[in-house]
N, C-alpha and C positions, 0 to 999 in steps of 0.2 A: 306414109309411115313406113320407110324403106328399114324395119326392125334389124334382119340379120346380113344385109349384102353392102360392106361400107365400105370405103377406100382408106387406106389409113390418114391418121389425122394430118401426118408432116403431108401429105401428097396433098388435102384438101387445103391445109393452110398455103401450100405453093399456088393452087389453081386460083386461090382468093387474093395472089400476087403479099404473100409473106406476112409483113408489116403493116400491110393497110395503109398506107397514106395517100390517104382520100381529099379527093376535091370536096371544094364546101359551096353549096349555092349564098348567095349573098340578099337571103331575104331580109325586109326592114325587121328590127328587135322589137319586141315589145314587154321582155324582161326587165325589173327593178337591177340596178346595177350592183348592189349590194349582195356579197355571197353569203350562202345562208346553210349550204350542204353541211355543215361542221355543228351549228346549233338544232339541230334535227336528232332526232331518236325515235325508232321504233322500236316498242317492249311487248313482248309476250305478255300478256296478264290474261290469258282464258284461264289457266288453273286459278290463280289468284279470284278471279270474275264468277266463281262457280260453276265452271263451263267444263263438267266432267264426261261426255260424251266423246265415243271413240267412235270413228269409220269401221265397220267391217266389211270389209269386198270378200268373205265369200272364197277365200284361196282356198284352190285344189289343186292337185297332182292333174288333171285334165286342162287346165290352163284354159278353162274359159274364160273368153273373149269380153267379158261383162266386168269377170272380175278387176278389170287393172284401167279399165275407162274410168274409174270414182267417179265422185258424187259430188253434186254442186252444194251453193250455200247462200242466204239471200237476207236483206235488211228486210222488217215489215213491221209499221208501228201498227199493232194490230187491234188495240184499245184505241189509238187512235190520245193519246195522252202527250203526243211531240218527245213522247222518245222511244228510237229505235230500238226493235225487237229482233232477235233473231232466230235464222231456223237450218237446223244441219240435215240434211239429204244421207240419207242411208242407205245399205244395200239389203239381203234378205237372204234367206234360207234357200238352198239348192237339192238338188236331187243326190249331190254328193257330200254337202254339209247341209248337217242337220244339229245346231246348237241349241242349249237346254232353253234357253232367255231367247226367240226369233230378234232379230233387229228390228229397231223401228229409228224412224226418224222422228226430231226432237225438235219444239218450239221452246225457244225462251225466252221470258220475260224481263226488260232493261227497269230495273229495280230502282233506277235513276242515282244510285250512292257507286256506280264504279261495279257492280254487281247484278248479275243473271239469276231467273230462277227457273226450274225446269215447269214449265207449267202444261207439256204436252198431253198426258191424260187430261184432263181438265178439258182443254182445247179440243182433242179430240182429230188432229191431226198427225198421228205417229206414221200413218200410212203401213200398216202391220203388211207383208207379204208381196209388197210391191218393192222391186230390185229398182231403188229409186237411183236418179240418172242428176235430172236438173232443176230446178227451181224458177217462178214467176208470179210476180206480183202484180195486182194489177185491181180496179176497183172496173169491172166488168159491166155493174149493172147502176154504176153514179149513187150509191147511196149513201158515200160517206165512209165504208171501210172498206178498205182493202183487203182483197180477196189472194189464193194460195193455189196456186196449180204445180201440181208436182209429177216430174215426165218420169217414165222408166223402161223398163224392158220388157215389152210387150202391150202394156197400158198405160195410164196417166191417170191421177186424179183430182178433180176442181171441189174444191174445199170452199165454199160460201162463208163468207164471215159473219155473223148472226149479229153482230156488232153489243154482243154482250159479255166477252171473252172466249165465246165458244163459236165450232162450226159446223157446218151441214156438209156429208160427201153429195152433192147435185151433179156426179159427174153423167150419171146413167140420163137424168131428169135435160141436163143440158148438151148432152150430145157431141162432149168431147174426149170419149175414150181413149182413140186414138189408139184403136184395137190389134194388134196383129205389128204392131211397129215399135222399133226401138228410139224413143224419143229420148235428146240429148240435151239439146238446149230449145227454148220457148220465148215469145217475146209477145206481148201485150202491147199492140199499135190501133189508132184507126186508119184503114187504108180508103178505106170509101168516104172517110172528112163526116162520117153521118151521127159524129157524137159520145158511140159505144165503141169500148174497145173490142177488138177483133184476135184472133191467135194464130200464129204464127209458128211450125215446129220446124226444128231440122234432125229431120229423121234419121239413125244409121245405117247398118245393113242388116240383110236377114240372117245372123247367126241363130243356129237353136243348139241346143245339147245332144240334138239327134244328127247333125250337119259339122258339129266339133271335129275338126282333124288335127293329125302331129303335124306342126312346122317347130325346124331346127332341127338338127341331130339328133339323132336313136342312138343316143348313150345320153347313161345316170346321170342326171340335174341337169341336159342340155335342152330341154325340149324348153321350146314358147308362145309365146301368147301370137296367132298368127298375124299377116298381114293383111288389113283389109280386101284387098284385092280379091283374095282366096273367096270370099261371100259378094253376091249381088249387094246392091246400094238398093236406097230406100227412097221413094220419094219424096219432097216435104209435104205439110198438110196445112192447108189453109182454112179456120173454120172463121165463118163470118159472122158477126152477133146480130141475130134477130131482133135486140131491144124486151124482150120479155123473158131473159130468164135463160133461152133455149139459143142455140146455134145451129149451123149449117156450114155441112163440108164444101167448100168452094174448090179445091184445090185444085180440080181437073177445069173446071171454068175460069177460073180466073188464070189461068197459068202457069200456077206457082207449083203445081205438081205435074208438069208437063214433061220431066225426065228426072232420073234417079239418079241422084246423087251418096254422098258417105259423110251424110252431115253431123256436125259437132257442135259449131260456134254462130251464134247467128245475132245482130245488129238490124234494128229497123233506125234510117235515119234518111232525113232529105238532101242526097248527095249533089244535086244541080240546083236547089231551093227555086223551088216551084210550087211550094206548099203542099206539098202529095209525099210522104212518107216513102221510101224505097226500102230492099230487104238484100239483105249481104248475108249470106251463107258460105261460112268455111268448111270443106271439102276435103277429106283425108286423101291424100294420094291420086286426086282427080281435081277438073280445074275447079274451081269456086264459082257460086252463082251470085250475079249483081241482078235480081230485081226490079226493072225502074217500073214506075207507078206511070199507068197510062191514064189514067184518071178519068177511068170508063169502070171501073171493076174486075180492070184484066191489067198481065204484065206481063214486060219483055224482058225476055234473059241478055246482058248489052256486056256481060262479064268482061269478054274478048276484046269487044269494041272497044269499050273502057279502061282494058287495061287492068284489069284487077284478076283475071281466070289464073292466071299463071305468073311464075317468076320473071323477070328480066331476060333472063334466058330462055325462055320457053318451057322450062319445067313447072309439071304438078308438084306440087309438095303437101305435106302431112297436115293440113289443113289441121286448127282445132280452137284457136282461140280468138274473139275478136272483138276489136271497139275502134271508133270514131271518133275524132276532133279536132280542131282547127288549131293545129299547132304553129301557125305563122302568125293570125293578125290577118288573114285573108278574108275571112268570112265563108272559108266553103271549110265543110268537114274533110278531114285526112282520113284512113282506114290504118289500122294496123293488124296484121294477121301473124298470129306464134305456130312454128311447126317444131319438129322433132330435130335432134341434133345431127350435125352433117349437114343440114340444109341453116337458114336463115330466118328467122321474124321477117315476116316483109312490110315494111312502110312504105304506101301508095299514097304520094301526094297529091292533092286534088288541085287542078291544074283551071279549072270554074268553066271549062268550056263541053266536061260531060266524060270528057277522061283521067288519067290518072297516070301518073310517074311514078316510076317504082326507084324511091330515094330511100330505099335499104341501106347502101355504102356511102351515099354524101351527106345522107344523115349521120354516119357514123356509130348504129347500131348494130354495123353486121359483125365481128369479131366474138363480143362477147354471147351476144345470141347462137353463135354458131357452135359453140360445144357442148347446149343446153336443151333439154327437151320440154318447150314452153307449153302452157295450158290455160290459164286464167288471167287476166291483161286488163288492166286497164291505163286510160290519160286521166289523170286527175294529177292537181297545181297542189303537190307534198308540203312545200315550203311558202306558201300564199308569196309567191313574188311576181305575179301576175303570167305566168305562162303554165301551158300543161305538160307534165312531166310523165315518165314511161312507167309501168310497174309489172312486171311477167312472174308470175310464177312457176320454177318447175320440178318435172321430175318425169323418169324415164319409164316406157311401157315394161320392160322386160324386166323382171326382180333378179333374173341371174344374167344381167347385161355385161357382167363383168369378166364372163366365162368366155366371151366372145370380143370384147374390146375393152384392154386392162385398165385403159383409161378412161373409162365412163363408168357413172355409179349411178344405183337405180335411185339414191335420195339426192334429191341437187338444192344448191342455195338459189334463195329469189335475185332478179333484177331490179336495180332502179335505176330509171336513165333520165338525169337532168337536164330539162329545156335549155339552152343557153340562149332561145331567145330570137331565135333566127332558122327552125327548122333542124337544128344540130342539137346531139343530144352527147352525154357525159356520162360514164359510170360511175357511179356516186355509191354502189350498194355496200363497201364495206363503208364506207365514213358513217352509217345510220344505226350502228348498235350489231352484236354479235346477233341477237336475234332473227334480224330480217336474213342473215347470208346461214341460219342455220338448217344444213340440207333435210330435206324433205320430200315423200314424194306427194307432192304438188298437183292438184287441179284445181279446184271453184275459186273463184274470186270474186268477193265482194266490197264493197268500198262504201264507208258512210263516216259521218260523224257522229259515232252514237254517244260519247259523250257532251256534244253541246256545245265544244270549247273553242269551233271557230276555226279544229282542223281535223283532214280526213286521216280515219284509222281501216285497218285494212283486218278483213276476217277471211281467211283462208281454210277450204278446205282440204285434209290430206288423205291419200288412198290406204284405207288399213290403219290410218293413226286417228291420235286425235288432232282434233284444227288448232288453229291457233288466230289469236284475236291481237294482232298488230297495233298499239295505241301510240298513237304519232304525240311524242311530246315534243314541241318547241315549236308545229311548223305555225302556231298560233301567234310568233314573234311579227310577223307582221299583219297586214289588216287583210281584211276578208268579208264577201255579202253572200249573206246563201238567201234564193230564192225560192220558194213553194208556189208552182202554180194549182187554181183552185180552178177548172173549168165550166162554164153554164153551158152556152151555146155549141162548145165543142166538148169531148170528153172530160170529167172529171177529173183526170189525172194531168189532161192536158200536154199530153203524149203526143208529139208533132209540133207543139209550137216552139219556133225559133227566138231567140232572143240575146237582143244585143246588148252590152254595159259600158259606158264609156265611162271614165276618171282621169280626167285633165287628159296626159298624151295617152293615158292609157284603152284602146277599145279591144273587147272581148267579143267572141260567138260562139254560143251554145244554144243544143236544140233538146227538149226531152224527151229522151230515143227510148227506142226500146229493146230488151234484149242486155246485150253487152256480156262482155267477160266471154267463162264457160262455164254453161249450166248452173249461172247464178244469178243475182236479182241486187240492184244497186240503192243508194238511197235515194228516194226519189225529189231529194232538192237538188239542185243547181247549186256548183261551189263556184268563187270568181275568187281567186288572189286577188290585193290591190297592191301588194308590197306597201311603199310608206305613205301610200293616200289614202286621206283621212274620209273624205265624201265622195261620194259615187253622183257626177253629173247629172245622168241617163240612165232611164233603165225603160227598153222599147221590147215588149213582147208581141209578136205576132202571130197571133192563135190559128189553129186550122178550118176555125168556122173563116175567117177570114180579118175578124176584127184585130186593133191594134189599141195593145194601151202600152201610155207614153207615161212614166214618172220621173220627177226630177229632183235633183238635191236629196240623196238619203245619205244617212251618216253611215259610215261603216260598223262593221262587226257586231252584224245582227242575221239574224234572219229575218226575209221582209216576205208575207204572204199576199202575193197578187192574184185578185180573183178578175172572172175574165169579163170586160165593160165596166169595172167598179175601181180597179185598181188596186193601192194599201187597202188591208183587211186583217183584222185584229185574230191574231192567233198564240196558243203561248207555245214556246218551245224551254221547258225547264232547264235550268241550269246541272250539272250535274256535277255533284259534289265527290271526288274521288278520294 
């Protein structure tokens, strides 16, 4: 996060050779040919939604380090009624703000008419006092609800779902505080294949209010938010689930806290499909850590080897945002990582052989990413035409960025970059409604379809504002299958299994990862565009216990719940009436 030392913009756009005109790799398409960017609209409706909850980060005149990182935001059907819920990640009182009302963070309830209610007292997870950071869902202990663990500055707390509306704080009881560290983002995997999900943190650094220093200029409104660098990195923290309830810090055993990193964004996914889950940790201003699962209970850091630690060039960059997906038709997952402006989003193609090419410029993302300071990302198929499309949100660390470079502002418009189908992507963000490109300052990303209708809507969280709840109208114009895996043998959530969709020429690959975005929490179905096919062939899930169920002939534009040895399983997903 190079904050205050830039080159100017004309000198970077020389270095990146002006114009850009970029070679294209010639991967097979597996896009519907039909274009669809023009019948697509993304609309604000949080204030409409009853979604009056504002961010506060907590700004002072000392420019702590906490305050301008915001706050994630996550789907969680937490009735467990098939429609998604959600929940905004807050920040908290300081030694130097002190507000009459302390913040808390907020669960809402999808009311299933187009409408939220704030049902956090009730629930019982406001998280009062905690400088909340990120957000993860996950069903920890196979009961049936999904459980709430919420990271912050200095602690974290595991919220139990009582599976009656309300929840238990079990963090003391389960033994994932996660004491003394600035937790960022969190991911709910099983690494050990032993059934229960496991956790997974990427740590920050060690800022405190006692270690606060001035970076930027000693003169009126110049001072800012420093550079990471300035503070030591944090390890990450591995707790493994004991299966009753209670956990255990692995971190230093298993390997995964074997040196400190400046983590932000972090991804569990099986990057060589081998069945063993791997962890991708985005690194601020140092290289990134790629994880691979030795599938002993231990891991190797292969970042380098792989190809993913660093840029193309050999630069660290401002690590912060990340997700995975097979954006060719290959069958192996791609990575995408968002940094800070002046540098690039990097897109690492997965090449199936254990590394990775870094096709930032022949995908044709690197331009508009470059004048933007990304945070919350994901792939998900906007326009169900059967490829995965790009979505970054951003917005710049420093509030008075402009005192220093006239042409960059601390609120920026989102991205969206159109698959075309071959590893190439499109900027498509204004063709999608004034809403999606209105600036903001930008971090958590989350992505679901919480109204039902067959397309994903985007809920974003903003630093200091309130979010805003993205609802995709039109991308329902073609067809679509969402998936819900149910797991016995392997974990309940079923987090690690991969799974393949064929429809006629069309074959799809998707695994259910963990993690994703920044410091947020995803819906936990499987989306698949078909564009204009009517039935889905295939649908092959391959679980982490090892079993594989096979289904054939489903009609589209449903959601279909596969439980794992039994196959279709009747569940309802309501309609929702806006």
């Amino acid at each position: 996060m190079n904050l205050l030392t830039r080159l100017s913009r004309r000198q970077c756009l020389k270095a990146l050779g002006g114009t850009l005109v970029l070679p294209v790799f010639a991967y097979p398409g597996t896009r519907d040919q039909h274009t669809s960017e023009n019948t697509v609209r993304f609309v604000d409706v949080a204030r409409a939604a009853g979604i009056t909850f504002v961010h506060d980060n907590a700004a002072s005149h000392e420019k702590y380090l906490i305050e301008t990182m915001g706050s994630g935001c996550g789907w969680i059907d937490y009735d467990q009624n098939g429609l998604l819920d959600l929940y905004l990640v807050n920040g908290a009182a300081t030694q130097l703000y002190q507000p009459a009302h302390p913040p808390r963070s907020a669960l809402y309830r999808n009311n299933g008419d187009g409408t939220f209610t704030d049902v956090t007292e009730k629930a019982g997870v406001g998280g009062e006092g905690l400088f909340g950071m990120g957000v993860a869902v996950g069903d920890y202990d196979n009961d049936g609800y999904p459980d709430l663990y919420v990271l912050g500055y200095g602690r974290a707390i595991l919220y139990h779902n009582n599976g009656d509306g309300t929840f238990s704080d079990v963090t003391a009881k389960a033994g994932v505080a996660n004491t003394g560290k600035w937790g960022s983002s969190a991911a709910w995997f099983d690494y050990n294949n032993d059934g229960y999900l496991d956790l997974v943190i990427a740590n920050y650094v060690d800022w405190s209010p006692k270690n606060n220093v001035w970076c930027g200029e000693r003169k009126p409104g110049y001072r800012g938010y420093c550079h990471p660098d300035v503070y030591h990195g944090q390890t990450p923290t591995l707790y493994r689930n004991n299966g009753n309830g209670t956990f255990t810090d692995v971190s230093q055993a298993s390997g995964i806290g074997a040196k400190p990193g400046n983590g932000l964004g972090v991804v569990t996914f099986d990057y060589d499909n081998d069945g063993w889950q791997d962890v991708f940790i985005a690194n601020d201003s140092m290289p990134n850590f790629l994880l691979r699962n030795n599938h002993d209970g231990t891991f190797r850091e292969v970042a380098f080897a792989s190809g993913v630690a660093v840029s193309q060039d050999g630069k660290s960059e401002a690590g912060m945002g990340a997700d995975a997906a097979d954006i060719t038709g290959s069958g192996w997952l791609d990575l995408i990582v968002t940094h800070l402006d002046f540098e690039l989003a990097r897109l690492y193609r997965n090449r199936g052989d254990g590394t990775f090419d870094d096709a930032t410029l022949t995908s044709q993302l690197g331009y508009a990413t470059f004048q933007l300071s990304g945070f919350g990302t994901r792939f998900f198929d906007y326009d169900n035409d059967g490829a995965r499309d790009l979505f970054i949100a951003n917005g710049h660390i420093l509030d008075n960025i402009e005192l220093y470079h006239t042409e960059t502002h601390y609120r920026e418009p989102k991205l969206m970059f159109r698959n075309l189908g071959h590893g190439v992507f499109t900027n498509v963000s204004h063709s999608l409604g004034p809403d999606l490109v209105q600036p903001r300052v930008s971090r958590g990303v989350a992505v679901a379809d919480f109204d039902n209708d067959g397309d994903l809507d985007i809920l974003v969280s903003n630093n200091g504002e309130p979010p805003q709840l993205l609802r995709n109208d039109g991308g329902n114009r073609y067809h679509w299958l969402q998936i819900f895996l149910i797991g016995t043998r392997s974990n309940r959530d079923g987090v690690g299994a991969r799974v393949k969709v064929a429809a006629q020429d069309l074959v799809q690959h998707d695994q259910r990862k963990g993690g994703m975005s920044y410091q947020s929490a995803q819906d936990p179905r499987l989306h698949f565009g078909l564009g204009g096919r009517r039935e889905v062939d295939l649908v092959e899930v391959r679980w982490p216990s090892g079993v594989v169920d096979r289904i054939e002939k489903l009609a589209s534009n449903q959601v279909v719940t596969i439980e794992e040895g039994k196959g279709v399983v009747p569940r309802r997903w309501p309609s929702v009436k806006v």
